[in-house]
matplotlib code that plots the C-alpha trace (Angstrom):
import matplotlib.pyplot as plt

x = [0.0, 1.3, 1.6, 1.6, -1.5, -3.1, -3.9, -7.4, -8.2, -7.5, -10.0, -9.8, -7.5, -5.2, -1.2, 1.7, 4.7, 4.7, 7.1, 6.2, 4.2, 3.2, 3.4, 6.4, 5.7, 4.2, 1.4, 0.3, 0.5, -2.2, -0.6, 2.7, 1.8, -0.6, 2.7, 4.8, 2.1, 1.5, 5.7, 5.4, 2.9, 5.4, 4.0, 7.6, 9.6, 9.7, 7.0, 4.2, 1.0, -2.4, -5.8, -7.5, -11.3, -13.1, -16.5, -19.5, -21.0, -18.6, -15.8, -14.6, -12.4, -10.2, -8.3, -4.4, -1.9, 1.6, 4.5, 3.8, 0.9, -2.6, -3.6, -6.8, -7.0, -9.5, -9.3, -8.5, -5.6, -4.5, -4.6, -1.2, 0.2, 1.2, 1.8, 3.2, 1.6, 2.4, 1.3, -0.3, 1.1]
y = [0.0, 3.4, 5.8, 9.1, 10.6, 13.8, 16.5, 16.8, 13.9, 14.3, 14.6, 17.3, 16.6, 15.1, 15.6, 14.8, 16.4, 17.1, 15.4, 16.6, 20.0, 19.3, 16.5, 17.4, 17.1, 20.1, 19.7, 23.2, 26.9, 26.7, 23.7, 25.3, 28.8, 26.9, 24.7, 27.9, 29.7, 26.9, 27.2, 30.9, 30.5, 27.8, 24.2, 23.2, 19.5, 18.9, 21.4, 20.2, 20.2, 20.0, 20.5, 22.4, 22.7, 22.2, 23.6, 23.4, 22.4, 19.8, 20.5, 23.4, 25.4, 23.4, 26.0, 24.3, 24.9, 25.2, 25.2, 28.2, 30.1, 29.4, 28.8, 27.9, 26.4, 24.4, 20.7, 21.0, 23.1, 20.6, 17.9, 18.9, 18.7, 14.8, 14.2, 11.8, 10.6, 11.6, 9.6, 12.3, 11.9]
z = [0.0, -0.8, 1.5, -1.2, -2.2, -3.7, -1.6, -3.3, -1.6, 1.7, 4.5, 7.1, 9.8, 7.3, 7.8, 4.8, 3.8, 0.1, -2.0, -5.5, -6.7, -10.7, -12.9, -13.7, -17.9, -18.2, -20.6, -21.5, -20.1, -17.3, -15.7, -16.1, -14.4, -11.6, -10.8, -10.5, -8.3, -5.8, -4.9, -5.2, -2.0, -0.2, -2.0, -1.7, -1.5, 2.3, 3.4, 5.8, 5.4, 7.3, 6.1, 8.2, 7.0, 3.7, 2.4, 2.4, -1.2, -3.0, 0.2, -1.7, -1.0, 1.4, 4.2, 4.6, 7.2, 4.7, 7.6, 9.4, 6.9, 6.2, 2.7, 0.8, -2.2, -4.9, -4.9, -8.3, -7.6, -5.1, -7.5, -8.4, -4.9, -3.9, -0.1, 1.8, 4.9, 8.3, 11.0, 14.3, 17.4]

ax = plt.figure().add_subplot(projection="3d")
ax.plot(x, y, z, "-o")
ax.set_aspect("equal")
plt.show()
């Protein structure tokens, strides 16, 4: 069993440390400048990561806890974001 998923999948309360932003093969423009925007707002390699609530209709937008900064994205934003998971303590 793997222990990597997409952040668009997670469930609140969920807890990774991201290990790839992108599919790195950049298909076309929009995937390229969403891929550069997420690390402009700190989804680095080795960053932490905590979702912290998700909305209402179709849990959209999710709120994240990125390191030390809240963030909220689309989970179709966060489709490009793979985690790994880290077990709570």
């Amino acid at each position: 069993m793997s222990d990597t998923f997409k952040l668009s999948e997670a469930r609140k309360g969920a807890r990774g440390v991201i290990v790839r932003v992108g599919c790195h093969h950049r298909e076309d423009e929009h995937t390229a400048e969403l891929e550069r925007r997420l690390i402009e707002l700190g989804f680095v390699e080795g960053a932490r990561v905590e979702l912290l609530h998700e909305g209402l209709f179709g849990r959209n937008p999710i709120a994240l806890k990125v390191d030390d900064m809240r963030v909220a994205l689309r989970r179709h934003e966060a489709a490009s974001i793979t985690l790994r998971a880290e077990v709570s303590a």
